[in-house]
DONUMI-453379 format. One record per residue: x, y, z of N, C-alpha, C in turn; residue number from 0. Coordinates in steps of 0.05 Angstrom, whole numbers, plus 32768, in hexadecimal, padded with zeros to 4 digits. Example, Ala and Ser with C-alpha at 12.3 -4.5 7.8 and 13.67 -1.06 7.14 Angstrom:
2
R    nX    nY    nZ   caX   caY   caZ    cX    cY    cZ    k
R  8108  7F8E  809C  80F6  7FA6  809C  8108  7FBE  809C    0
R  8101  7FD3  808E  8111  7FEB  808F  8102  8001  809D    1
This chain:
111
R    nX    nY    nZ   caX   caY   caZ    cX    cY    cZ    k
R  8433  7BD3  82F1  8432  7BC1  82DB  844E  7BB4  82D8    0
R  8455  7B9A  82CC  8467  7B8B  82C3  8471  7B9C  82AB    1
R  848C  7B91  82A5  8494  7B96  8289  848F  7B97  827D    2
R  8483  7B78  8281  8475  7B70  8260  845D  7B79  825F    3
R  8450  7B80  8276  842E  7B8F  8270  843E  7BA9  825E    4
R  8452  7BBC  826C  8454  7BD0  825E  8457  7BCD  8249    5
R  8462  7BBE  8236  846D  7BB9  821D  8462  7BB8  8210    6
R  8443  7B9D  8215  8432  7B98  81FF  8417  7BAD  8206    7
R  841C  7BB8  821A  83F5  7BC5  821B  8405  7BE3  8212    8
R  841D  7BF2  8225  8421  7C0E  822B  842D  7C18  820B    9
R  8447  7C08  820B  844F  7C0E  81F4  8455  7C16  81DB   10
R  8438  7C08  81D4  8432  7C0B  81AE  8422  7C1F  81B6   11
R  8418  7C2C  81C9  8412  7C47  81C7  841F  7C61  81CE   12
R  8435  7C62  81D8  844D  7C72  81DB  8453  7C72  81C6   13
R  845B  7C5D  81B9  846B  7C5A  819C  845C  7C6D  8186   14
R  8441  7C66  818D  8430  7C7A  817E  8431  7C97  8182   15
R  8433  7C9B  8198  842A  7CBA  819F  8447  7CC6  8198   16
R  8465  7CB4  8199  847B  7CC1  8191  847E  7CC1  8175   17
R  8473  7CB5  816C  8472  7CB8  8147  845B  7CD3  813C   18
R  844F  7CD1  8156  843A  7CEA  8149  8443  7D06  814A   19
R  8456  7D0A  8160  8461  7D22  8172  847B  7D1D  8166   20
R  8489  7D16  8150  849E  7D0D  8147  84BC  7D0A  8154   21
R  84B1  7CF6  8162  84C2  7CF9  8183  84DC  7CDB  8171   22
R  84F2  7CE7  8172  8504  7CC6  8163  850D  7CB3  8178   23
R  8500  7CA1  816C  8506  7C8B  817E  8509  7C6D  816E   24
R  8510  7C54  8178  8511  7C3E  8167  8506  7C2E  8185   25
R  8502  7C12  817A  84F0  7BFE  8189  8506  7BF5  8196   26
R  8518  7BF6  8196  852F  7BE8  81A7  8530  7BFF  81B9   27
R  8534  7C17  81B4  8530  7C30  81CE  851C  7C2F  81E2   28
R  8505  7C28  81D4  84E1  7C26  81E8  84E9  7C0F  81F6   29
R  84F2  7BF1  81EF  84FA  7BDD  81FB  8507  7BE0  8215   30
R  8528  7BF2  820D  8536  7BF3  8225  852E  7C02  8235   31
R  851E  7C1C  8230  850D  7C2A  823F  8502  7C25  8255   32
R  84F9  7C0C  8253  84DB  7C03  825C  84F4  7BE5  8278   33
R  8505  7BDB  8265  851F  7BD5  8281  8526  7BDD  828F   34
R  8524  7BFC  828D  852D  7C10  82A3  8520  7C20  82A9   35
R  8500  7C1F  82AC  84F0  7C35  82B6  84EF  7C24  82D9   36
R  84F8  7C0C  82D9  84EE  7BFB  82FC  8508  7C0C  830A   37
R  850E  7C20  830A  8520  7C20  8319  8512  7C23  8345   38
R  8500  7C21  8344  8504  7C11  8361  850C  7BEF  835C   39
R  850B  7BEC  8349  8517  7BD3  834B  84FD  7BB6  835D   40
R  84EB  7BC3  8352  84D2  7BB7  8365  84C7  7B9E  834F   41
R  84D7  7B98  833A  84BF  7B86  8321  84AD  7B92  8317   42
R  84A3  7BA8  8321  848B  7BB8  8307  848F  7BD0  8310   43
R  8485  7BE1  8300  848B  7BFA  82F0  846D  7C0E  82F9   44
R  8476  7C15  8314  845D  7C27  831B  845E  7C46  8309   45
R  8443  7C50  8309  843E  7C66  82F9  844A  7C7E  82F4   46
R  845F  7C7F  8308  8475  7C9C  8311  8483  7C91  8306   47
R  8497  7C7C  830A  84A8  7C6D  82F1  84A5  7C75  82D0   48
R  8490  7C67  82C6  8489  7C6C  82AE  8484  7C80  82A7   49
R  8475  7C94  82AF  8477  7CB3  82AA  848D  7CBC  82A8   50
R  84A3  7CC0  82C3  84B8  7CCC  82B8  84CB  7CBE  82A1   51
R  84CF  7CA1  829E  84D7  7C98  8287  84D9  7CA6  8269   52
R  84B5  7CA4  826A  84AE  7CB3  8253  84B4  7CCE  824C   53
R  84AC  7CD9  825B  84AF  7CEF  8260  84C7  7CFE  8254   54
R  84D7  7CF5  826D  84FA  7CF7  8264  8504  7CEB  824A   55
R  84FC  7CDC  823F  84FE  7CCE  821C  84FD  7CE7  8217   56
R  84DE  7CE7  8218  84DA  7CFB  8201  84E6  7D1A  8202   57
R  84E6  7D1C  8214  84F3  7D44  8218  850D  7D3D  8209   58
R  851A  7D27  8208  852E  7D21  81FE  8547  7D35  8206   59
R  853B  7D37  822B  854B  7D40  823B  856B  7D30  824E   60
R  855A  7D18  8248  8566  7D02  8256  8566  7CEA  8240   61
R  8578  7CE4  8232  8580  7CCE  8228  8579  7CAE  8236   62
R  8571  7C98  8224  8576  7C84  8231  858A  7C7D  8247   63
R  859D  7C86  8237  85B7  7C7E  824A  85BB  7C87  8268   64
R  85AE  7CA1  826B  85A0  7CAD  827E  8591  7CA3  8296   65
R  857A  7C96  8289  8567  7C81  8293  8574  7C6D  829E   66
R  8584  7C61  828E  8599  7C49  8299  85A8  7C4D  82B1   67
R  85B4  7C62  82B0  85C5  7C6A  82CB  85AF  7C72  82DF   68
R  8598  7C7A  82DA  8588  7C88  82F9  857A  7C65  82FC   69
R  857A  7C4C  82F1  8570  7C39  82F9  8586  7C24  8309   70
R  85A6  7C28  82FF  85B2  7C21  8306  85BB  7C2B  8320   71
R  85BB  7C49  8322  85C1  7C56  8336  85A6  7C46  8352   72
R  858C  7C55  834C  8579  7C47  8362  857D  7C2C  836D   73
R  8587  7C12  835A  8589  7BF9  8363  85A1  7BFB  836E   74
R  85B8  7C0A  8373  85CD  7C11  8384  85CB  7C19  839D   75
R  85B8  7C29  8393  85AC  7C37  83BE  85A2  7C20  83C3   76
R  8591  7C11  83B9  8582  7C00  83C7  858F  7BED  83C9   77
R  85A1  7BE0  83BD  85B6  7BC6  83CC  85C1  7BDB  83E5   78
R  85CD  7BF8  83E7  85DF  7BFE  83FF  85C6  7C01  8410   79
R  85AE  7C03  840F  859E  7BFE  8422  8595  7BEF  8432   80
R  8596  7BDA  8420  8597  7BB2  842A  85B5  7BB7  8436   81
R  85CC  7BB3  842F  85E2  7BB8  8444  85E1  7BC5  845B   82
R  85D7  7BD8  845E  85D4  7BEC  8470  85C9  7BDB  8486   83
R  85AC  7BCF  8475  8599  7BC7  8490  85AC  7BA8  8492   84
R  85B4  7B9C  8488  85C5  7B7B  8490  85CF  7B7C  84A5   85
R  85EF  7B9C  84A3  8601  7BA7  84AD  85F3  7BA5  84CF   86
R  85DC  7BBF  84CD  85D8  7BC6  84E1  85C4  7BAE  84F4   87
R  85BA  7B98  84E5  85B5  7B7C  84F9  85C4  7B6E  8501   88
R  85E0  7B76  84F1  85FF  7B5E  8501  8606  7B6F  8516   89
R  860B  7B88  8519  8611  7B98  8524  8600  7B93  8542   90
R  85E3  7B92  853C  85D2  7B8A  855A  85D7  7B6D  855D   91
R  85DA  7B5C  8552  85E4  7B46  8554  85FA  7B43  856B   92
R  860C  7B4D  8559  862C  7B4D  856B  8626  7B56  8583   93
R  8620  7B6D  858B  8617  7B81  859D  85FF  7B6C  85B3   94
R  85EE  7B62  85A7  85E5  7B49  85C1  85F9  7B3F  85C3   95
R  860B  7B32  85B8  861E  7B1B  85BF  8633  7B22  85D1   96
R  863E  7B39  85CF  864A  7B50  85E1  8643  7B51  85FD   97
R  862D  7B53  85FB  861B  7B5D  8614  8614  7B42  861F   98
R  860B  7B2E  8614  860B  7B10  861E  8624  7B07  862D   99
R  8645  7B17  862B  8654  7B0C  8631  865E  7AF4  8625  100
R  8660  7AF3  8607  8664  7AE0  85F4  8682  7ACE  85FE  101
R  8687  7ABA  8600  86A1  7AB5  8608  86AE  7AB9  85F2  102
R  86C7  7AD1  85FE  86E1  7AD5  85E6  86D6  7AEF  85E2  103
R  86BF  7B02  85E4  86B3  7B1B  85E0  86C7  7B2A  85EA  104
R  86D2  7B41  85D8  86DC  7B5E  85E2  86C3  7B72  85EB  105
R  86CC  7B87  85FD  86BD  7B93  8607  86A8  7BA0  85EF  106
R  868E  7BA4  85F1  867F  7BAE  85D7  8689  7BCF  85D6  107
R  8689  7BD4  85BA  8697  7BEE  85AC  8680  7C04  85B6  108
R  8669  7BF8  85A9  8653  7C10  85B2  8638  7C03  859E  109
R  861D  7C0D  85A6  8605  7BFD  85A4  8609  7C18  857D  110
């Protein structure tokens, strides 16, 4: 689901079930919550996401702020992952060009 699906369908019923279970929370907390449950970073918010979100709210084991860093953290691996794979297509890049006998090429370092 999108954000905004979570917001207006998921939401106002969390909101409920934490007012029932007298779980403290304010609407600006559920809001940012719900910014940081994508941490694959995919645009929507598959079901393992939102469970542990919640989840972790509520045990009030893990603070928002919490949430924030393990979303910030995931979209970190996943940019050094995209580097990784760029890295390692210049790298075969060079390495044909090497092996082509590129004019001006030093001997290739290693595949």
């Amino acid at each position: 689901a999108t954000k905004a699906e979570i917001l207006r369908c998921a939401m106002p019923q969390v909101a409920q079930l934490f007012h029932e279970y007298y779980i403290e929370f304010t609407e600006y907390q559920l809001k940012e919550l719900v910014n940081f449950m994508d941490v694959s970073h995919t645009g929507r918010i598959d079901q393992q996401e939102f469970k542990r979100s919640i989840a972790s709210f509520a045990s009030g084991v893990k603070p928002l702020c919490i949430q924030e860093a393990i979303y910030y953290i995931a979209r970190c691996t996943n940019n050094v992952g995209e580097v990784r794979s760029k890295l390692s297509r210049l790298e075969e890049r060079v390495w044909r060009l090497d092996r082509a006998g590129a004019p001006g090429a030093q001997a290739p370092l290693s595949p």
